[in-house]
C-alpha positions in Angstrom: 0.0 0.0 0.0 2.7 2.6 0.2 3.9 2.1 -2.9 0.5 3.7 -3.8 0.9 6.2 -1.6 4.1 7.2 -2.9 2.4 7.4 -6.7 -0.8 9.1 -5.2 1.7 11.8 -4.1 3.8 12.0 -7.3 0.4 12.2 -8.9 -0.5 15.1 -6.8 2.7 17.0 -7.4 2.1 16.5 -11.5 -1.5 17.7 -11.1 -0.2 20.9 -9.3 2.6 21.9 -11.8 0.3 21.1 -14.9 -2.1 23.4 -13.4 0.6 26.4 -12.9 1.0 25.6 -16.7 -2.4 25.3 -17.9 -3.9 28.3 -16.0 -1.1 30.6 -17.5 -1.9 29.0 -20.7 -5.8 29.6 -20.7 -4.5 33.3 -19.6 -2.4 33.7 -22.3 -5.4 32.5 -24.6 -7.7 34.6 -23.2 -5.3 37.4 -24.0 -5.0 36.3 -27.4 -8.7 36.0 -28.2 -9.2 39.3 -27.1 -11.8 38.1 -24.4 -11.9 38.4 -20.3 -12.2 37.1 -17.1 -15.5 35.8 -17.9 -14.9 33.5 -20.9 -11.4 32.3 -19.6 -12.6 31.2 -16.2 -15.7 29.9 -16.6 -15.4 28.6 -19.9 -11.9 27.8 -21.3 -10.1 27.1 -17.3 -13.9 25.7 -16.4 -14.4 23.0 -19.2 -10.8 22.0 -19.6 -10.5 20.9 -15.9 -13.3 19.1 -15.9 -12.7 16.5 -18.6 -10.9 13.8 -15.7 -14.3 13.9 -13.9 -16.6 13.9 -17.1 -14.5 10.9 -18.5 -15.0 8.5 -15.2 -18.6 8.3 -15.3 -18.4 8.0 -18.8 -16.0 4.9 -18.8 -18.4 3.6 -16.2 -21.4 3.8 -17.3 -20.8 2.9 -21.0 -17.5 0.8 -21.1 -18.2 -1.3 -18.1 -21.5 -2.9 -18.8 -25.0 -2.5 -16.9 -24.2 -4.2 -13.8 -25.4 -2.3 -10.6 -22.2 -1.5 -9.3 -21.1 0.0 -12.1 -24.5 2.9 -12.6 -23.6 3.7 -8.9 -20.3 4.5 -9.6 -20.9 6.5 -12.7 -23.6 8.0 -10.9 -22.1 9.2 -8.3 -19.5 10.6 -10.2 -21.9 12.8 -11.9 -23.5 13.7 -8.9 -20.7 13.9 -6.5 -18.7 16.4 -9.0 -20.6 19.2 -8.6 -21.6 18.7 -4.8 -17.8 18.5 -4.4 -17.9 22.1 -6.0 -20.4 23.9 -4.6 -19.3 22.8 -1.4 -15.9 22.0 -0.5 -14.2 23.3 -3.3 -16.2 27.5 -2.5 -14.3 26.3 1.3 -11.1 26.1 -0.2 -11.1 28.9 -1.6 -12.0 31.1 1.2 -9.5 29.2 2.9 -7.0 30.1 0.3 -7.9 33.7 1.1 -6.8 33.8 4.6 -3.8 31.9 4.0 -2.4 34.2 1.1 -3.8 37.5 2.9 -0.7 38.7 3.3 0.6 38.5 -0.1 -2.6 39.5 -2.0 -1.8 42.8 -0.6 -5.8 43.6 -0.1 -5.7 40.8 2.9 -9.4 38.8 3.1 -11.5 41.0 1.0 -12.3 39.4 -2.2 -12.8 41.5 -5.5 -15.0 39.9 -8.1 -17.4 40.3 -10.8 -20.6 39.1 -8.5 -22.6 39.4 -12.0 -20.3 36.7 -13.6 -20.8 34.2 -10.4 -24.6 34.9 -9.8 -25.2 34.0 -13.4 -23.1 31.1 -13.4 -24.8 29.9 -10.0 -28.7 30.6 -11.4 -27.3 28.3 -14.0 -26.3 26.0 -11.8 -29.5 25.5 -9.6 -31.8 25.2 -12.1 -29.8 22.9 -14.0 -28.4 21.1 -11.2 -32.2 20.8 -9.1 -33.7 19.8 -13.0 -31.9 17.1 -13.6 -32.2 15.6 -9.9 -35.7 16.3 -10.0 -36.0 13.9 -13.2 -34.8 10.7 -11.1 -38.6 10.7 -9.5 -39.9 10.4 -13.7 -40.1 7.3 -15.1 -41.1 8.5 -18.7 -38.7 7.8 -20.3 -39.4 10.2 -23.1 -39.9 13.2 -20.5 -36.2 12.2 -19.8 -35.0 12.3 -23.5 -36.8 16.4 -23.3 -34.6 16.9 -20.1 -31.5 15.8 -21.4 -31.9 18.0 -24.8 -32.9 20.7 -22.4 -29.5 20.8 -20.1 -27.8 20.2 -23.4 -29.6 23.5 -24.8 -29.2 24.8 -21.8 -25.4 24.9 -21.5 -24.9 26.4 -25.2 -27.1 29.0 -24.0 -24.9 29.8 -21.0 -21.8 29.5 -23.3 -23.4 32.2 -26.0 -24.3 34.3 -22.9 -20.9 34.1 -21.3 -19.6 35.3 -24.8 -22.4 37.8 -25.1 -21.6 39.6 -21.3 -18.1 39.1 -21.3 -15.9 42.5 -20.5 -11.8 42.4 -21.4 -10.4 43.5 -18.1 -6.4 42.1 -18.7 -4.3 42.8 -15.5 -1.0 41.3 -14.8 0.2 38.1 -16.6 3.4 36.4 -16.2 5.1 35.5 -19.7 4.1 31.8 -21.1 6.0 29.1 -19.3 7.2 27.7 -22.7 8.3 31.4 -24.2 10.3 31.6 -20.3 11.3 28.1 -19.6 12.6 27.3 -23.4 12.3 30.5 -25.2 10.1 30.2 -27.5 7.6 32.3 -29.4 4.7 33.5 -27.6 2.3 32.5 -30.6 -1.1 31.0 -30.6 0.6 27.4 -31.8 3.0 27.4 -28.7 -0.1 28.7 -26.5 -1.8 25.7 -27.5 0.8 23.1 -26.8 1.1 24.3 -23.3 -2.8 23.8 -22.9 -2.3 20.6 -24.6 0.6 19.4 -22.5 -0.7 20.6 -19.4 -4.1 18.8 -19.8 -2.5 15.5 -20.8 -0.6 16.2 -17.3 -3.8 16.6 -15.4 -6.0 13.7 -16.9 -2.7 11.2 -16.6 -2.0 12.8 -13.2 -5.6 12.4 -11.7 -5.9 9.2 -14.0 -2.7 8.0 -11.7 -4.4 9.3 -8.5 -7.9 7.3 -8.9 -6.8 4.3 -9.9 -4.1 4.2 -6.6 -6.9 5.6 -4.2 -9.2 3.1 -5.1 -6.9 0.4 -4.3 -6.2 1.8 -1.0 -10.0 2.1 0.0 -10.4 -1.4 -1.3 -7.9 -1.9 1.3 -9.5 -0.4 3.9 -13.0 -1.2 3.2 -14.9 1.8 1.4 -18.0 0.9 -1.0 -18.1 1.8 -3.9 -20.9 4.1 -4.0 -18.8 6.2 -0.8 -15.8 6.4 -3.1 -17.8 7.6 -6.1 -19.4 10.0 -3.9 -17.1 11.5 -1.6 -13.3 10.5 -2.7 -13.2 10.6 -6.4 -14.7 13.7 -6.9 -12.4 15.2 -4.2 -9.5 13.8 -6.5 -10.8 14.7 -9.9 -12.2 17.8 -8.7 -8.4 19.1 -8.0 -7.3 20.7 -11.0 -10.4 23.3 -10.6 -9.1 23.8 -7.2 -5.6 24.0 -7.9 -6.2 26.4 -10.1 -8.0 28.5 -8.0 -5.9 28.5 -5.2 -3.5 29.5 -7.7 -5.5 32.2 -8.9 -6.3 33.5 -5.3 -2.8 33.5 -4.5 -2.3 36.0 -7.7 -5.4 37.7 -6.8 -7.2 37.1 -9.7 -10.6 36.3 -7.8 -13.0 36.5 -10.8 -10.9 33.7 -12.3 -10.6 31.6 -9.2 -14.2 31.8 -8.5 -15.2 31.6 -12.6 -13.3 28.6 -12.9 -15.0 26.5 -10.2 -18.7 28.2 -10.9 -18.3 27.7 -14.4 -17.1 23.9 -13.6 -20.5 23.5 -11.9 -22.2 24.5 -14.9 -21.0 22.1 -17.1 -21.1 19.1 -14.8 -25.2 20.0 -14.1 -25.8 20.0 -17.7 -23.4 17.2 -20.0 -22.5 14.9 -17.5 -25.7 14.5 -15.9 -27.7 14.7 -19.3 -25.4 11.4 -20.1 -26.7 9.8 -17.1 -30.2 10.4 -17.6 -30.0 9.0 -21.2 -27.5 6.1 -20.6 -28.9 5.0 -16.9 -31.8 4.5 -15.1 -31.4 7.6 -13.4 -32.5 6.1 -9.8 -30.7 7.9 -7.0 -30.7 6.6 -3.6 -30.6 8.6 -0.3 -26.6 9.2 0.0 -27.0 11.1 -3.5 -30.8 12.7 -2.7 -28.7 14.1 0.2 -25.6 15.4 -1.8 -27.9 17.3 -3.8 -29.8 18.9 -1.4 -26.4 20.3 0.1 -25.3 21.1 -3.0 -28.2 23.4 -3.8 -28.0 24.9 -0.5 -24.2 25.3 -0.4 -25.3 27.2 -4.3 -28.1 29.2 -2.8 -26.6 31.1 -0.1 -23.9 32.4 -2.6 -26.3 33.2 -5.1 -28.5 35.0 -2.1 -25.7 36.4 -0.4 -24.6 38.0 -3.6 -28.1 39.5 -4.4 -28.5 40.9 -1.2 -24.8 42.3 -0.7 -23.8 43.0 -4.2 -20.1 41.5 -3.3 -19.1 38.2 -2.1 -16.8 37.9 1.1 -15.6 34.4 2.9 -18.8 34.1 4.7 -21.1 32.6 2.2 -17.5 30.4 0.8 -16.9 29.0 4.3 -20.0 28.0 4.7 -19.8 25.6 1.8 -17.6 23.9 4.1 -20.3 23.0 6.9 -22.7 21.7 3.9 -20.2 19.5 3.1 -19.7 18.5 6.8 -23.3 17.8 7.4 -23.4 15.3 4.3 -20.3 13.6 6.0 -22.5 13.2 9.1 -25.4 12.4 7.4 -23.2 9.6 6.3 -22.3 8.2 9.5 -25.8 8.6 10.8 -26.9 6.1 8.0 -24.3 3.8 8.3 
């Protein structure tokens, strides 16, 4: 087992520097494109990370087979992704905050675009309470309309994203390749330091899974638990590398766009894959992710329409949600 170990931490370490390199990358793209905050975090950084996570439920559900074992997996990886978001990974960010106040220079006060993260969350909690909602239908062709809609539903986010997007360029380091092994900054070498610092990500979180599961074998976790709670923590770390990242450069409308726009897509394509390709039937551990999730969601969303800013409180917070899921957990057994 600690030779796992040993490769769950290696993994962990190549996660972290592809992330330094993909989140300059994305920047640098951004810059390129001519577009801002908005696009780059919660679309290009947002949709990028979140291809490890969208490809395990995936693999499960359709390379697999049907067996029961395998739907809970996959369907708690769909599930479990976004809780892991709107809970634990707003917590580490306001975490990241207090522990880089003192080089952010404007110590634990955030500064973001609160009409880029309320959008992103009103997307999320309709799409996200939608498609839970569609577990208690059993027609299926109700289910077929559903999917199409949180298919529709994310192109429409993507045009508006485009649509509301304002170029605000601050600082930006010089492209790791251009620095590292002088090269051009062009739009080719841009691109092959996405591309490289993806296929770093996906084999490093790849690495990471398939060593965590053995250990929980080891010690006895189901498979539905590590669907739930431990694979989505894993697979949900490039979004909060990068973030933390991000915080610590104090670009908070890109740390905060990359994981709102990461919940976006994983309440619309993943989930629309599991409503098509499974029965959809979620039992109570899930029903109870869900409910936290949306909460966790909501009291950002309300906190920002009340306040008009966003401060650690409502971020913290996301960290008790997730806490009382963890109970809920022991409580059930």
């Amino acid at each position: 087992m600690w030779i796992n170990v040993a490769q769950m931490l290696m993994a962990l370490a190549l996660i972290l520097i592809s992330c330094e390199f993909f989140t300059n990358g994305v920047e640098w793209l951004g810059r390129k494109l001519g577009v801002g905050d908005g696009v780059v975090g919660s679309i290009f950084s947002a949709v990028g990370t979140c291809l490890p996570e969208t490809m395990i439920p995936i693999i499960a559900i359709l390379f697999l087979g049907e067996d029961r074992e395998s739907m809970d997996v996959g369907i708690g990886a769909i599930l479990g992704a976004p809780f892991m978001l709107s809970t634990l990974a707003f917590f580490v960010v306001g975490a990241s905050v207090i522990l880089f106040r003192s080089r952010r220079g404007t110590g634990i006060n955030m500064f973001v675009n609160s009409d880029i993260v309320s959008r992103d969350i009103s997307f999320f909690i309709v799409a996200y309470s939608v498609g839970v909602a569609t577990a208690f239908i059993n027609i299926r062709f109700i289910k077929r309309i559903v999917s199409a809609f949180l298919v529709a539903t994310y192109i429409y986010y993507i045009i508006l994203t485009v649509r509301q997007d304002k170029v605000n360029h601050g600082y930006l380091d010089k492209l790791y390749l251009t620095k590292v092994l002088g090269l051009k900054n062009n739009m080719s070498n841009i691109f092959i330091q996405i591309c490289i610092s993806l296929t770093g990500i996906i084999l490093g979180a790849n690495v990471f899974v398939k060593n965590i599961e053995y250990v929980s074998d080891y010690i006895g976790i189901t498979p539905l638990i590590l669907s739930l709670i431990v694979t989505p923590i894993v697979t949900e770390l490039p979004e909060k590398f990068n973030s933390i990242i991000w915080i610590a450069k104090k670009k908070d409308t890109l740390a905060l766009g990359n994981i709102t726009g990461a919940m976006v897509f994983q309440s619309c394509i993943p989930v629309s894959i599991g409503i098509l390709a499974t029965p959809w039937q979620l039992n109570s551990h899930i029903i109870v992710s869900s409910v936290m999730a949306t909460l966790s969601a909501s009291t950002i969303y309300f906190w920002i329409e009340d306040k008009r800013n966003l401060n650690l409180i409502p971020l913290l917070m996301g960290g008790a949600f997730y806490a009382l899921f963890i109970i809920s957990l022991f409580m059930k057994g």
